[in-house]
LONU-84527 format. One line per 4 residues: their letters; for each residue x, y, z of N, C-alpha, C, CB. Coordinates in pm, whole numbers, plus 50000, padded with zeros to 5 digits. Each point is the difference from the previous one (the first is absolute). Last residue first. Glycine has a CB too. Example, Ala and Ser with C-alpha at 12.3 -4.5 7.8 and 13.67 -1.06 7.14 Angstrom:
REM residues 2
sa) 51285/49775/50708/50082/50119/50006/49923/50109/50073/50118/49937/49785 | 49911/49491/50208/49911/50119/50000/50090/50120/50000/49811/49883/50125
//
This chain:
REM residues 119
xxxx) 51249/48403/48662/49979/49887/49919/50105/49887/50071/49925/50150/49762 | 49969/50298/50375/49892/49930/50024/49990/49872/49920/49904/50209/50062 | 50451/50245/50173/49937/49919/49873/49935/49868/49970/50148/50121/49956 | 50060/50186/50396/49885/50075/49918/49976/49907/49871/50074/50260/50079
xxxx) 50248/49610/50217/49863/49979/50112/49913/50096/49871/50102/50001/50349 | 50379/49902/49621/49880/49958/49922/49923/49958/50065/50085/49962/49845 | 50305/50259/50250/50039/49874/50071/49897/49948/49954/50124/50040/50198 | 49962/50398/49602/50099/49897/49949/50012/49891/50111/50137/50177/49857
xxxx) 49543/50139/50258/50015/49986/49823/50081/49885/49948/49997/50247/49982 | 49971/49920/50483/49914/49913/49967/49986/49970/49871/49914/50058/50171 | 50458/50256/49933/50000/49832/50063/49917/49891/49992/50080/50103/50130 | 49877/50387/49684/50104/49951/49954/50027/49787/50053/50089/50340/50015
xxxx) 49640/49987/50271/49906/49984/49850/50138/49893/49879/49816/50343/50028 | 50372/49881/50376/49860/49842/50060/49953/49944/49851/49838/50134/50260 | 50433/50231/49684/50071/49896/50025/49901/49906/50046/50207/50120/50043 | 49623/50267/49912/50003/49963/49853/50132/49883/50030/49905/50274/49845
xxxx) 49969/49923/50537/49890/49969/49893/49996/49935/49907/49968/50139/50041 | 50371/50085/50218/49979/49851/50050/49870/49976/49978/50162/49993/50174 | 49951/50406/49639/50069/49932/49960/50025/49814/50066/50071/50280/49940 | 49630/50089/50185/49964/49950/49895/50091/49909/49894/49863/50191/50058
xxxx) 50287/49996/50403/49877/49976/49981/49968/49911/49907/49977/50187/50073 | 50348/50117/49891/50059/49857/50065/49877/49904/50069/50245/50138/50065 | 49663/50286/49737/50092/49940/49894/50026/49869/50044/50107/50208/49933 | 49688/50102/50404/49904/49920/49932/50082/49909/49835/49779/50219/50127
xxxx) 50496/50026/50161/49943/49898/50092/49887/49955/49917/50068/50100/50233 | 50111/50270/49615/50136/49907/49964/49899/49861/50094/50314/50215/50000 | 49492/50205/50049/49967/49955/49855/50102/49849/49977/49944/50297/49898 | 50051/49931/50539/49874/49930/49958/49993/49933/49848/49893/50173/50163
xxxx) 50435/50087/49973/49999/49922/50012/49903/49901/50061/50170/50115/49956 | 49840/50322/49828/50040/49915/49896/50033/49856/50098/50109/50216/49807 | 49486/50084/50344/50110/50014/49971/50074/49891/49929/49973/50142/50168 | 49587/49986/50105/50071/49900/50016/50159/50010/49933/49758/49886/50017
xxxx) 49873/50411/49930/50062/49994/50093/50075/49918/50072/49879/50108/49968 | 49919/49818/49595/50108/50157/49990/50051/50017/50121/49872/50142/49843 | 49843/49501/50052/50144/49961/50009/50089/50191/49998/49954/49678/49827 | 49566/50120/50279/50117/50048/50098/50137/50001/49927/49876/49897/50206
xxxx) 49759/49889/49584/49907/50074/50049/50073/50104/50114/49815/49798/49940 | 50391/49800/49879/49942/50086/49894/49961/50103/50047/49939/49850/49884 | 50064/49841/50431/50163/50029/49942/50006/50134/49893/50058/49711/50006 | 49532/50017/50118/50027/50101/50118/50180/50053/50004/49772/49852/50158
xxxx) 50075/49809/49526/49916/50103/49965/50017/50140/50099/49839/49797/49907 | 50404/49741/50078/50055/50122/49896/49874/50107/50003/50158/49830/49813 | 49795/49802/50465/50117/50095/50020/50024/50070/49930/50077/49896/50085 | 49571/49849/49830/49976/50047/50141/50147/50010/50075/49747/49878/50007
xxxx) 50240/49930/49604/49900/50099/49956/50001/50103/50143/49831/49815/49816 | 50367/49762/50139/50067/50099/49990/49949/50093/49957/50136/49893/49994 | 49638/49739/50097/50044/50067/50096/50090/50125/49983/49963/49789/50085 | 49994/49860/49594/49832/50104/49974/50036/50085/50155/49741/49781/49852
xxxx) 50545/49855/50047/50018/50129/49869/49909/50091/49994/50086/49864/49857 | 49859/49715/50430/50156/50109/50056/49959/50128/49910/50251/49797/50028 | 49388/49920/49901/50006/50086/50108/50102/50061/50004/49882/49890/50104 | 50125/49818/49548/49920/50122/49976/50021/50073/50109/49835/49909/49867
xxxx) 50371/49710/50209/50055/50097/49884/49901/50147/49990/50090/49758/49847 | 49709/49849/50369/50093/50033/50079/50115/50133/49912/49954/49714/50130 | 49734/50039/49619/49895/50060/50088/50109/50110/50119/49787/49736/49971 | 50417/49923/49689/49936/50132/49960/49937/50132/50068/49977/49831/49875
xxxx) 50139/49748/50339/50128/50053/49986/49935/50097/49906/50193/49805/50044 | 49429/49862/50044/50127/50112/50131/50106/50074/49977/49980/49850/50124 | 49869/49916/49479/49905/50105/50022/50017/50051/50126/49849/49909/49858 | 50448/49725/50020/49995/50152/49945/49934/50070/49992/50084/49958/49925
xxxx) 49909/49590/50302/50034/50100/50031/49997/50126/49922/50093/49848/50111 | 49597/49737/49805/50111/50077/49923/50023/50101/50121/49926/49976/49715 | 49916/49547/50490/49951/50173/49927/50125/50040/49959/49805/50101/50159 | 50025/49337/49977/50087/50124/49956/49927/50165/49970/50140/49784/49886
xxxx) 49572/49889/50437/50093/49967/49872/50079/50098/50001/49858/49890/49859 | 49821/50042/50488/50172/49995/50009/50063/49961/49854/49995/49907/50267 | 49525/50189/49810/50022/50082/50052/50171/50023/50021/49746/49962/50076 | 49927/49691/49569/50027/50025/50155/50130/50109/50076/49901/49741/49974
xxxx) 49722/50298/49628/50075/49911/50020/50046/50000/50145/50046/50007/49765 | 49620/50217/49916/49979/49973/50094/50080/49881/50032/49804/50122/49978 | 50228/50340/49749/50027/49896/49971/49923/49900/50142/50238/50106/49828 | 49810/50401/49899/49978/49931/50163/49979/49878/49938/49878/50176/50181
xxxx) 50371/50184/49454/49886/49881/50064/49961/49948/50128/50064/49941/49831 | 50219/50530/49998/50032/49852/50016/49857/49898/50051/50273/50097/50074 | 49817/50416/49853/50013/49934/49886/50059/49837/49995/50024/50252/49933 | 49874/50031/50476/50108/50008/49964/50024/49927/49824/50047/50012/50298
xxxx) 49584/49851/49916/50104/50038/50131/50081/50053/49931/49990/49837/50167 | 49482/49945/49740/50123/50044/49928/50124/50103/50114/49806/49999/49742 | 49640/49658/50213/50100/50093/50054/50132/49985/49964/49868/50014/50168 | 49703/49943/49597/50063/49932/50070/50144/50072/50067/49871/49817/49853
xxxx) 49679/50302/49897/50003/49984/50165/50094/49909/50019/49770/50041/50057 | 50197/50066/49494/50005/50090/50070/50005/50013/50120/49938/50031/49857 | 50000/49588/49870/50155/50066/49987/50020/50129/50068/50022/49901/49778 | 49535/49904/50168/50063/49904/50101/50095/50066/50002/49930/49788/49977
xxxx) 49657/50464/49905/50147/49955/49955/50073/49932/50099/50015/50184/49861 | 49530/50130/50154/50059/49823/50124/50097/49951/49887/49733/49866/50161 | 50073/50643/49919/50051/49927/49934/50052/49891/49995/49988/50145/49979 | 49683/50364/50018/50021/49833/50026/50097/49913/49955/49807/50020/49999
xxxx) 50130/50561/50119/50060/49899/49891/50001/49825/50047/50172/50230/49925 | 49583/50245/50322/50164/49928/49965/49960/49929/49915/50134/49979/50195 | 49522/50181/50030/50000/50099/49921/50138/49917/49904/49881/50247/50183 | 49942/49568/50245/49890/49972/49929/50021/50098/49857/49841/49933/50240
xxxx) 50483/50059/50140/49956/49856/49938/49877/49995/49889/50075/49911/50238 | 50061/50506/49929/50099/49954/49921/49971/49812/49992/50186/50245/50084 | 49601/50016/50239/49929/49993/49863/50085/49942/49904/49871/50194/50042 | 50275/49795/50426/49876/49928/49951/49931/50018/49834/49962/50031/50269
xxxx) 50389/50294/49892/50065/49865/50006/49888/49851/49974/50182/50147/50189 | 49676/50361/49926/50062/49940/49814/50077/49884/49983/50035/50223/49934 | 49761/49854/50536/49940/50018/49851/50021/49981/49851/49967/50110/50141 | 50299/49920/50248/49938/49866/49988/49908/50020/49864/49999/49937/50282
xxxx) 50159/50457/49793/50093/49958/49981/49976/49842/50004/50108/50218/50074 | 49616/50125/50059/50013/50015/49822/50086/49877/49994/50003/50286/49925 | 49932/49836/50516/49879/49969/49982/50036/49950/49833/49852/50181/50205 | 50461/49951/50079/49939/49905/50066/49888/49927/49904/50056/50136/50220
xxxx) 50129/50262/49714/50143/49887/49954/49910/49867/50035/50279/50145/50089 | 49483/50245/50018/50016/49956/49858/50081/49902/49965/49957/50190/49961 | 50042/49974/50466/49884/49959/49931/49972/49960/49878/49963/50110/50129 | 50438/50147/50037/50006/49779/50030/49834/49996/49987/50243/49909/50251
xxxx) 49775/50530/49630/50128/49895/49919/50032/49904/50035/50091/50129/49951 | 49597/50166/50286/49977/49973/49872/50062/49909/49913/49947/50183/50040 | 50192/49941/50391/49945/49968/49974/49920/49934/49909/50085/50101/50119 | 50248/50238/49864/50042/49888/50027/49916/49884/50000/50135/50128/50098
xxxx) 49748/50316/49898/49998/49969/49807/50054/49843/50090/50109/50284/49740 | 49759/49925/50608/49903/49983/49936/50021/49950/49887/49919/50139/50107 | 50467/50030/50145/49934/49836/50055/49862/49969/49920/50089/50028/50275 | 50083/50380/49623/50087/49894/49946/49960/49868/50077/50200/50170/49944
xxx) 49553/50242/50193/49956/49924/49849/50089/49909/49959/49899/50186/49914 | 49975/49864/50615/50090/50067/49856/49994/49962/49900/50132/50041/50089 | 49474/49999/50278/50094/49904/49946/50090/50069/49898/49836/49811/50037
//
């Protein structure tokens, strides 16, 4: 037998074996704690409520949620941009300007149409 299938072995044995294991003890080693305020469930720093399912919702946590993503995607252009721009050249460089500049215009629009502000 090859020894890497042998150490392999070993290691879903153990995963197998330790791993329920310490998950069972941890009930009996952990921290007791029946606090009502603690087991109640919480979403987003907002109360679960048990009302009926078609009331109103504050849109602005979609539109935050939705914001974050656009502005967080651009991660996943500027990084592989970065990472090329010498061979990419100055008009690469002028293309990511016009880039980040319909960035900071999106950012500019949601600012002043007051989706970032919560009162």
């Amino acid at each position: 037998m090859d020894s890497s299938l042998v150490l392999a072995s070993i290691m879903v044995a153990v995963l197998v074996i330790v791993l329920p294991l310490l998950f069972h003890l941890t009930r009996y080693l952990g921290a007791k704690s029946d606090n009502v305020r603690k087991n109640e469930p919480v979403e987003g720093g907002i109360r679960l409520t048990h009302k009926d399912t078609f009331d109103a919702f504050n849109a602005k946590f979609f539109l935050v949620g939705i914001i974050f993503l656009i502005f967080d995607i651009e991660i996943l252009f500027m990084f592989p941009w970065a990472l090329n721009l010498r061979e990419l050249g100055l008009f690469a460089l002028l293309e990511m300007f016009v880039f980040i500049g319909l960035l900071v215009g999106g950012l500019i629009y949601v600012y002043r149409s007051g989706v970032l502000k919560w009162t």
